[in-house]
ChimeraX commands (.cxc) that place a marker at each C-alpha (Angstrom):
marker #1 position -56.91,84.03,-163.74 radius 0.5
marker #1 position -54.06,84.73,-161.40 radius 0.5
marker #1 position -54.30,85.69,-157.99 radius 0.5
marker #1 position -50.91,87.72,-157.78 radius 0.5
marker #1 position -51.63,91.77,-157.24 radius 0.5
marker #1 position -55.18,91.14,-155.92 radius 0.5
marker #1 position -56.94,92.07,-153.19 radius 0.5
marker #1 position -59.65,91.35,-151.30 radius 0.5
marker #1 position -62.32,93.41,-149.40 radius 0.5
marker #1 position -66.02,92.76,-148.48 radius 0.5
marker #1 position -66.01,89.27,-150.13 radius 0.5
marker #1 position -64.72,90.85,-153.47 radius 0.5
marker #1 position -61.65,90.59,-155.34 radius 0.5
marker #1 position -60.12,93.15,-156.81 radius 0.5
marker #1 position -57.13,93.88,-159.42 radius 0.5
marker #1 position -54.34,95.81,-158.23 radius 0.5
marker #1 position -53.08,98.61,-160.82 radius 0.5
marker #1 position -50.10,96.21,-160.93 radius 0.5
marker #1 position -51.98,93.08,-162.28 radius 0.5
marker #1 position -51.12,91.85,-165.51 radius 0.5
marker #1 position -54.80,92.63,-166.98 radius 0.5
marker #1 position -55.04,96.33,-165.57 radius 0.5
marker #1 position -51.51,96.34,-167.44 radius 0.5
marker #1 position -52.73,95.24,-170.64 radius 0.5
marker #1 position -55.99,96.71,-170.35 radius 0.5
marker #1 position -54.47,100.36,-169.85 radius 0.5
marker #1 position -52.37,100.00,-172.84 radius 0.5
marker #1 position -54.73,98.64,-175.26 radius 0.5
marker #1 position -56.04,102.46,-175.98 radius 0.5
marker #1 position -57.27,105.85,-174.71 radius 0.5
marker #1 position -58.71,104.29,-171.84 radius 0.5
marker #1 position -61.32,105.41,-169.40 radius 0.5
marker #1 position -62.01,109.20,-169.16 radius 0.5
marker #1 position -64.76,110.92,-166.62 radius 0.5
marker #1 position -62.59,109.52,-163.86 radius 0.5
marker #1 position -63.20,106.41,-164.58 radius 0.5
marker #1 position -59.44,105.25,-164.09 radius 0.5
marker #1 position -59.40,104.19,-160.66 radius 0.5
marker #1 position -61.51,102.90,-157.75 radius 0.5
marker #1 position -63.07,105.59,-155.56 radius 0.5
marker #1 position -63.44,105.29,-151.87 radius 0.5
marker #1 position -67.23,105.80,-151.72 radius 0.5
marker #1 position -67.66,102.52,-153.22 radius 0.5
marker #1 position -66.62,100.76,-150.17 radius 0.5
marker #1 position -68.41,103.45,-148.20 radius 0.5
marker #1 position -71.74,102.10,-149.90 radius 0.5
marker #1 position -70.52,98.40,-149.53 radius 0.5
marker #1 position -70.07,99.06,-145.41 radius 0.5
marker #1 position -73.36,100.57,-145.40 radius 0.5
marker #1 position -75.38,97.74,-147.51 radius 0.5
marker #1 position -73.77,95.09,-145.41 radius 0.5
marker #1 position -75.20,97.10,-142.81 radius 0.5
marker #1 position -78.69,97.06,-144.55 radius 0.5
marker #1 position -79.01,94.14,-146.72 radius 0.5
marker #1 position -80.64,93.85,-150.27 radius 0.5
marker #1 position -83.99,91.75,-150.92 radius 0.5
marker #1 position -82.60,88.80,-153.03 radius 0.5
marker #1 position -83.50,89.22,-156.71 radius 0.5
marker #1 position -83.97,92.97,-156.15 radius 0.5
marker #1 position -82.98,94.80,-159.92 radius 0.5
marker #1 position -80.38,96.85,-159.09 radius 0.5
marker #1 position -78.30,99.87,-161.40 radius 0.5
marker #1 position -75.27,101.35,-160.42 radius 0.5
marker #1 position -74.96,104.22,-162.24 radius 0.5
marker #1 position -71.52,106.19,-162.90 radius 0.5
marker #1 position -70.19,102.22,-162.47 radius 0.5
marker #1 position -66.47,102.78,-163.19 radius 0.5
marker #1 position -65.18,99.01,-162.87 radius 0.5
marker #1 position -68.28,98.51,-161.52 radius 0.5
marker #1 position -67.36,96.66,-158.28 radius 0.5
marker #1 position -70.24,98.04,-156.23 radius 0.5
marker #1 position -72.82,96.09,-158.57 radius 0.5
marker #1 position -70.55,93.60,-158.74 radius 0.5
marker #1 position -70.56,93.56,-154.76 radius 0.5
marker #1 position -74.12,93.24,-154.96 radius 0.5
marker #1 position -74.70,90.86,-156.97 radius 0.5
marker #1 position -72.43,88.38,-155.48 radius 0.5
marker #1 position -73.40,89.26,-151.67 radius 0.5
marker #1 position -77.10,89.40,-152.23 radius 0.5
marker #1 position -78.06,88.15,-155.35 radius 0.5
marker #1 position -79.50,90.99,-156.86 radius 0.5
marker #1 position -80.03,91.56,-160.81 radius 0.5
marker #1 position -77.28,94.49,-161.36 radius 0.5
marker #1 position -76.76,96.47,-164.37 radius 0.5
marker #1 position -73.99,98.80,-164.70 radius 0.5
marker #1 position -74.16,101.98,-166.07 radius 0.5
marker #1 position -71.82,104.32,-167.79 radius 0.5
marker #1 position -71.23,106.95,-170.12 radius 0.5
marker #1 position -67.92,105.62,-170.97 radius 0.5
marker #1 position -67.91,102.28,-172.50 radius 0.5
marker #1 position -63.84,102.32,-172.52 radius 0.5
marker #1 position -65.04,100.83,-168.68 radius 0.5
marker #1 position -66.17,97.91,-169.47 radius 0.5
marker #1 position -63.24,95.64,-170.13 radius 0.5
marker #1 position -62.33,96.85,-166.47 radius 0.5
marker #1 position -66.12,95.85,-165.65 radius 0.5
marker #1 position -65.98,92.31,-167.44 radius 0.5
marker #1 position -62.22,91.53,-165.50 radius 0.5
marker #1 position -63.91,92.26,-162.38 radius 0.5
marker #1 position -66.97,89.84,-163.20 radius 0.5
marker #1 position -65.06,87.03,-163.88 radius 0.5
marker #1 position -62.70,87.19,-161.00 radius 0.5
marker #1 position -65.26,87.02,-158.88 radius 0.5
marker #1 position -67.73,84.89,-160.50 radius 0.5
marker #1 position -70.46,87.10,-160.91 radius 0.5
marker #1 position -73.07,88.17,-163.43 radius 0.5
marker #1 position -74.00,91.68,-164.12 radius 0.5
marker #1 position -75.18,93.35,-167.46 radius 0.5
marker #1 position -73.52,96.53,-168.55 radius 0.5
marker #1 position -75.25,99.51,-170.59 radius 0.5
marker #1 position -73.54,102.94,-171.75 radius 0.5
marker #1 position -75.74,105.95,-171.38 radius 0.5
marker #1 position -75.08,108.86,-169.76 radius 0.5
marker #1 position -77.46,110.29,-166.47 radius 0.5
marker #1 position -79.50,112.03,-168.76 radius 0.5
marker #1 position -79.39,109.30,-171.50 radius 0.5
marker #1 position -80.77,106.36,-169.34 radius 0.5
marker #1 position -84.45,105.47,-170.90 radius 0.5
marker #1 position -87.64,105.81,-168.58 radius 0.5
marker #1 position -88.18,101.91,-169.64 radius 0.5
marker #1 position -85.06,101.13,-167.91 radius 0.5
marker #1 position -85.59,103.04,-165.09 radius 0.5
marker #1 position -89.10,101.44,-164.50 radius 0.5
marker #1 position -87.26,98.37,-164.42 radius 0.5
marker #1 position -85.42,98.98,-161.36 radius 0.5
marker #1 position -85.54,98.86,-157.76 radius 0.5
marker #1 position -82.99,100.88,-156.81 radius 0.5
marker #1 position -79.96,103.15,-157.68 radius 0.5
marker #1 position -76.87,103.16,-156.24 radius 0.5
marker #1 position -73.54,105.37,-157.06 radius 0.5
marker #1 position -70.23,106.56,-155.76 radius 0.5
marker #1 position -68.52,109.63,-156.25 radius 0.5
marker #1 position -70.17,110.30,-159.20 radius 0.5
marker #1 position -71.10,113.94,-158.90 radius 0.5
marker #1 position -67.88,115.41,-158.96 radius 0.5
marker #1 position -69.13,118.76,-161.72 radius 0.5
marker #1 position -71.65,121.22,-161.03 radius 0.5
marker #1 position -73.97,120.09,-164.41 radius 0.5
marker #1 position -73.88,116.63,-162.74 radius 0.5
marker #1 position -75.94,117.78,-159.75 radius 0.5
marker #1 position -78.73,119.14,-162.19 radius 0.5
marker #1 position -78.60,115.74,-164.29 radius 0.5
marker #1 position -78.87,113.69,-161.64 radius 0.5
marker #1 position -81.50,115.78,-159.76 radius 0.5
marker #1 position -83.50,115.23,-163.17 radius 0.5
marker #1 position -82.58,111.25,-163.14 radius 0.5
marker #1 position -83.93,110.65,-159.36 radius 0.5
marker #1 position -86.60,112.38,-159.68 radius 0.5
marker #1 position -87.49,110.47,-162.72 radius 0.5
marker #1 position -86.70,107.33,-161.01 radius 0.5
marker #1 position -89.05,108.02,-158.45 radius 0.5
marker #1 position -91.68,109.11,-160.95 radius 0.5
marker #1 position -91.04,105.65,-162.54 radius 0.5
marker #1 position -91.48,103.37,-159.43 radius 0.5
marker #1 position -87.78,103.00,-158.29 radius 0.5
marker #1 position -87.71,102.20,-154.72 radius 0.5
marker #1 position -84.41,104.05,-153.10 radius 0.5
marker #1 position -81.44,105.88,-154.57 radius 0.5
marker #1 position -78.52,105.51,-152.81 radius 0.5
marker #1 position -75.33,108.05,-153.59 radius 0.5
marker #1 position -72.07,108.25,-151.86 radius 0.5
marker #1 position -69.75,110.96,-151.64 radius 0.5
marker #1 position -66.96,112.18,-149.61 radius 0.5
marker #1 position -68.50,115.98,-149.39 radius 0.5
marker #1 position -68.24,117.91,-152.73 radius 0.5
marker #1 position -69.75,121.21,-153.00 radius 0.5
marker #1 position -71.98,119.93,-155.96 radius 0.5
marker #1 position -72.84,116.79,-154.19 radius 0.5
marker #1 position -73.75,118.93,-150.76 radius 0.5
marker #1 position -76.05,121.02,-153.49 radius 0.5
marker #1 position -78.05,118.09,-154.38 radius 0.5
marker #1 position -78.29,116.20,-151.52 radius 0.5
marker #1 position -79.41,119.89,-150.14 radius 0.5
marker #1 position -82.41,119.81,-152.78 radius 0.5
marker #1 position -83.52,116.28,-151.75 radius 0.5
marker #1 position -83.74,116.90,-148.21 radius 0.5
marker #1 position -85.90,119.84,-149.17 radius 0.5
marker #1 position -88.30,118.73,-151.73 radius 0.5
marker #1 position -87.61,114.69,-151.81 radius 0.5
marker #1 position -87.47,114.71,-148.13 radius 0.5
marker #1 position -83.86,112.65,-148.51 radius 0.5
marker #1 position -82.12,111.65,-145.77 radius 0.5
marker #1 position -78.29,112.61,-145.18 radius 0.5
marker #1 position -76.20,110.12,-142.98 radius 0.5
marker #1 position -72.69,111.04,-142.34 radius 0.5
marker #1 position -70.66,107.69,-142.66 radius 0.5
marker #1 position -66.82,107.12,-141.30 radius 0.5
marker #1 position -65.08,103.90,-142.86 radius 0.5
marker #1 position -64.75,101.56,-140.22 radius 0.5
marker #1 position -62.00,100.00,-142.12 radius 0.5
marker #1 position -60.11,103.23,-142.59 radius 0.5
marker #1 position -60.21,105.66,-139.48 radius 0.5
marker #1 position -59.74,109.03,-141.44 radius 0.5
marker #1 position -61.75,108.03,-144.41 radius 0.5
marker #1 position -65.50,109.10,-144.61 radius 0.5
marker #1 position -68.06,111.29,-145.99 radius 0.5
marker #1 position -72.30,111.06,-146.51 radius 0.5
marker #1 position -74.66,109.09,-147.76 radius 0.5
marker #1 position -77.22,110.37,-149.83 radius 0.5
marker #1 position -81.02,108.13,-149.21 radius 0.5
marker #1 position -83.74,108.60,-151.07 radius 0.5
marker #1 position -86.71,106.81,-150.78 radius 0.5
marker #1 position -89.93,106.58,-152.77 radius 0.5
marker #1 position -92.37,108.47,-150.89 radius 0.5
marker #1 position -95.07,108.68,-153.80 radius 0.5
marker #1 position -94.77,104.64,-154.29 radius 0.5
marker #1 position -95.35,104.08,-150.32 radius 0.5
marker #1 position -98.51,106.72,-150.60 radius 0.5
marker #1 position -100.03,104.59,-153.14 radius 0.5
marker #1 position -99.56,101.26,-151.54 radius 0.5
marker #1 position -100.94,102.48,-148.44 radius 0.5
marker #1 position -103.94,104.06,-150.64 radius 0.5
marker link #1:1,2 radius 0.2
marker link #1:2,3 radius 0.2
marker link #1:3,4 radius 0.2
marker link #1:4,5 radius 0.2
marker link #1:5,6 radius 0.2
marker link #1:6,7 radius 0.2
marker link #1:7,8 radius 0.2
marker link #1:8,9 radius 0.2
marker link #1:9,10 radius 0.2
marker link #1:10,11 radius 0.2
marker link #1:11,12 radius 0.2
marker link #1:12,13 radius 0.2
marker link #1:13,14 radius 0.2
marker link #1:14,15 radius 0.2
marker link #1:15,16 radius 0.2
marker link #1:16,17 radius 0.2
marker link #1:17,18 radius 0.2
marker link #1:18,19 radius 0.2
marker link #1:19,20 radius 0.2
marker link #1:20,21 radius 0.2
marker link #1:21,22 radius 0.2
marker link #1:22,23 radius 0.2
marker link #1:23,24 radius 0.2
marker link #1:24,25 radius 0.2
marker link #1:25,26 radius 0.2
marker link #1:26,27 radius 0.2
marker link #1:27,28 radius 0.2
marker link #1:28,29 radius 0.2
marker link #1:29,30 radius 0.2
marker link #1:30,31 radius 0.2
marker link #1:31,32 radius 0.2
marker link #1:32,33 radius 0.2
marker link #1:33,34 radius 0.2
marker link #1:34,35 radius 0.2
marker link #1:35,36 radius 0.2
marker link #1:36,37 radius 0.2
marker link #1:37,38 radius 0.2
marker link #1:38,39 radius 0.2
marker link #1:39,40 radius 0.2
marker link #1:40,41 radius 0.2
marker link #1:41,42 radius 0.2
marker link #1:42,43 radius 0.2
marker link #1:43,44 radius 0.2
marker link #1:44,45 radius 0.2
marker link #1:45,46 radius 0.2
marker link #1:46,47 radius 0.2
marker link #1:47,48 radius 0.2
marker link #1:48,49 radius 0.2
marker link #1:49,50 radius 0.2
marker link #1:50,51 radius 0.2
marker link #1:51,52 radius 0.2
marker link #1:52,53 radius 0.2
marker link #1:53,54 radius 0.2
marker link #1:54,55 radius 0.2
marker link #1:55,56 radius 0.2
marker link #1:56,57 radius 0.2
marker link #1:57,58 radius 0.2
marker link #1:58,59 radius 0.2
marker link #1:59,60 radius 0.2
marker link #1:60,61 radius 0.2
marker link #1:61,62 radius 0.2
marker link #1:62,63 radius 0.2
marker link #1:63,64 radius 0.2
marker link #1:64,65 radius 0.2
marker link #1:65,66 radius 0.2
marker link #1:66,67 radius 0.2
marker link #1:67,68 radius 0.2
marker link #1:68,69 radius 0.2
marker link #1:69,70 radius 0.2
marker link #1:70,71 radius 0.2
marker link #1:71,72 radius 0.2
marker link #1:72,73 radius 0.2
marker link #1:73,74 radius 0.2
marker link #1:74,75 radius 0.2
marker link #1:75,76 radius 0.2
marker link #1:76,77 radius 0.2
marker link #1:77,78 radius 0.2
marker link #1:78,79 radius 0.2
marker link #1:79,80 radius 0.2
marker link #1:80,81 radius 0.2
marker link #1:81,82 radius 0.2
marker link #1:82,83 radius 0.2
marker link #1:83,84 radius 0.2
marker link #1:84,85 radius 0.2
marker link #1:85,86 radius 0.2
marker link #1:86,87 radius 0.2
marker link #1:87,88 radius 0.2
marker link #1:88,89 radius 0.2
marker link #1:89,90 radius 0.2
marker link #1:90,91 radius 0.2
marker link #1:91,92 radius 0.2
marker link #1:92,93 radius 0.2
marker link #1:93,94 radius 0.2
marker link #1:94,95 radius 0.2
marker link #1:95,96 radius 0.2
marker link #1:96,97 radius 0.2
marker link #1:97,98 radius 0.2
marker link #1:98,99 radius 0.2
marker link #1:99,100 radius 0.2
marker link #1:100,101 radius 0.2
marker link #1:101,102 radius 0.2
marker link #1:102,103 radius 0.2
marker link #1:103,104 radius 0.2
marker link #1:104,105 radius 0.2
marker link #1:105,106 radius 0.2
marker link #1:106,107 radius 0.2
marker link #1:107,108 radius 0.2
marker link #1:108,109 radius 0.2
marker link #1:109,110 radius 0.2
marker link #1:110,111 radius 0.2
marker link #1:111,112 radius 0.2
marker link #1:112,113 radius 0.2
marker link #1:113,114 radius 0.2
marker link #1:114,115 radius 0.2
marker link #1:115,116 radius 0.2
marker link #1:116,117 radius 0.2
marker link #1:117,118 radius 0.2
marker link #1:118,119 radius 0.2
marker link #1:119,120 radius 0.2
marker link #1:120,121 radius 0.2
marker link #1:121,122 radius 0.2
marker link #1:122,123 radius 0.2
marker link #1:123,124 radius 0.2
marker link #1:124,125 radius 0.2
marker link #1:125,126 radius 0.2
marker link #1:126,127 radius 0.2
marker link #1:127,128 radius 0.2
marker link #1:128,129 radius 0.2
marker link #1:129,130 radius 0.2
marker link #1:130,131 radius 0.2
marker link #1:131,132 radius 0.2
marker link #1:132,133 radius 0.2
marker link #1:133,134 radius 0.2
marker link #1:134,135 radius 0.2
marker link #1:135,136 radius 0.2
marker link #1:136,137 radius 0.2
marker link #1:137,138 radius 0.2
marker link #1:138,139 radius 0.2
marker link #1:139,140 radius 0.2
marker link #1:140,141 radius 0.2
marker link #1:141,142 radius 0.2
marker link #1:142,143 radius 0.2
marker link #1:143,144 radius 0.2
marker link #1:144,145 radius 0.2
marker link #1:145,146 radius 0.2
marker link #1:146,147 radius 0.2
marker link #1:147,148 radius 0.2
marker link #1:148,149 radius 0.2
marker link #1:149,150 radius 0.2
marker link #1:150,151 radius 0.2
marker link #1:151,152 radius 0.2
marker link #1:152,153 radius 0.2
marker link #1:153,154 radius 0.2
marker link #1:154,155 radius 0.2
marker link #1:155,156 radius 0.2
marker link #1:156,157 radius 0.2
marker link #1:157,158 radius 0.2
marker link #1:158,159 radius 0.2
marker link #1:159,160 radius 0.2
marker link #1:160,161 radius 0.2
marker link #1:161,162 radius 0.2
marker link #1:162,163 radius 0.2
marker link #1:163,164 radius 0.2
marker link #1:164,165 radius 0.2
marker link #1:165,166 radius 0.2
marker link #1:166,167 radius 0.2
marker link #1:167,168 radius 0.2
marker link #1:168,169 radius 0.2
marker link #1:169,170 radius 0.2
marker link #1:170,171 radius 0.2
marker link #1:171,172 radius 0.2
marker link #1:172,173 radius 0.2
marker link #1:173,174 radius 0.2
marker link #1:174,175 radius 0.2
marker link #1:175,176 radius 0.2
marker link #1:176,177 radius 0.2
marker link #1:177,178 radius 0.2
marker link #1:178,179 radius 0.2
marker link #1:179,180 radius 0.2
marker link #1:180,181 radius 0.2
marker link #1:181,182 radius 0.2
marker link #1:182,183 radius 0.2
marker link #1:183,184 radius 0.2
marker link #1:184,185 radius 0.2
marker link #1:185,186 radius 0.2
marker link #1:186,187 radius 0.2
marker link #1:187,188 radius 0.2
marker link #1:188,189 radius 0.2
marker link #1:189,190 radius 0.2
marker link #1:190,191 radius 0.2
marker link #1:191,192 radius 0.2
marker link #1:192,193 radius 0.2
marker link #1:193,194 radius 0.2
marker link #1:194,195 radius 0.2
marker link #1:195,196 radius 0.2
marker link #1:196,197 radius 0.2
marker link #1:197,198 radius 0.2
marker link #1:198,199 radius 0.2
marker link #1:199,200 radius 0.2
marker link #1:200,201 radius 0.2
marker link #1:201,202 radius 0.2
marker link #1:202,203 radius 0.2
marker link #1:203,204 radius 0.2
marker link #1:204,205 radius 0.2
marker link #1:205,206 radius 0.2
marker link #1:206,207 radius 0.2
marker link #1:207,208 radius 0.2
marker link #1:208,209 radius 0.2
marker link #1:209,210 radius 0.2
marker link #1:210,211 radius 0.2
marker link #1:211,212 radius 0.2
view
């Protein structure tokens, strides 16, 4: 695969709109919809954190809301993590599959929508991590139902990125309160006006019943 119109960040590669496959891609049909068109900046928000806070190797990992899916990607290349990608649109996973293959790593992709991913899935996981994906007010409420489901399940941490939406502030406002979620404001060290929060959530039930 050629190198020209790439570009590299946090050990990744990535395709420049002008590469010859994001070309081809984007003219083979409709392409992606839900935003799912471009690379949003709370992806490399949540790649400065985890490089930050590294993940156990062979933790199972989801990204959900994946887009190209280079934050799964990230992780499994960086850490070694099982990552599945999750999306509602599946016209994202050509974009997903590019992005593998340039950078020589494996990931599994599944198209479901917040609401549509399956408790057994869920319980496989150890954590969930996504950018900029609640962007609509119903998406707050969907993923409010999909934490707390994870958690219910035995997922670890949820991890969500955003720069500051109102429906984003919403939910991270009804984690602090009844998931007791932390909220860490995060400024790109790569880009000096770029920034927003990060959303944690961590498994409070799960570390009751180890203690117990």
């Amino acid at each position: 695969m050629s190198l020209t119109h790439v570009r590299s960040t946090h050990g990744i590669q990535i395709l420049k709109p002008t590469h010859p496959i994001i070309r081809s891609l984007n003219k083979r049909g409709p392409g992606p919809s839900l935003h799912g068109t471009r690379i949003w900046q709370s992806t490399f928000m949540l790649m400065e954190y985890l490089e930050g806070h590294p993940l156990e190797e062979g933790s199972r990992i989801m990204e959900i809301g994946c887009g190209w899916g280079l934050l799964g990607i990230f992780c499994a290349k960086r850490f070694s993590v099982e990552a599945l990608l999750s999306d509602a649109d599946p016209e994202v996973f050509p974009y997903v599959t590019a992005h593998a293959q340039l950078n020589s790593a494996c990931v599994q992709t599944e198209q479901a929508r917040f609401d549509g991913i399956t408790d057994r899935c869920l319980a496989a996981q150890d954590l969930l991590l996504g950018g900029d994906i609640c962007f609509w007010p119903e998406l707050a409420t969907q993923l409010r139902r999909l934490i707390e489901r994870g958690l219910s399940l035995g997922v670890t941490k949820v991890i969500l990125a955003d720069p500051g939406r109102r429906s984003f502030m919403r939910l991270a406002a009804y984690c602090q309160h009844h998931l007791a979620a932390t909220m860490v404001p995060w400024q790109m060290a790569a880009r000096s006006k770029s920034g927003g929060y990060l959303l944690i959530v961590e498994n409070k039930l799960r570390d009751t019943a180890i203690v117990g």
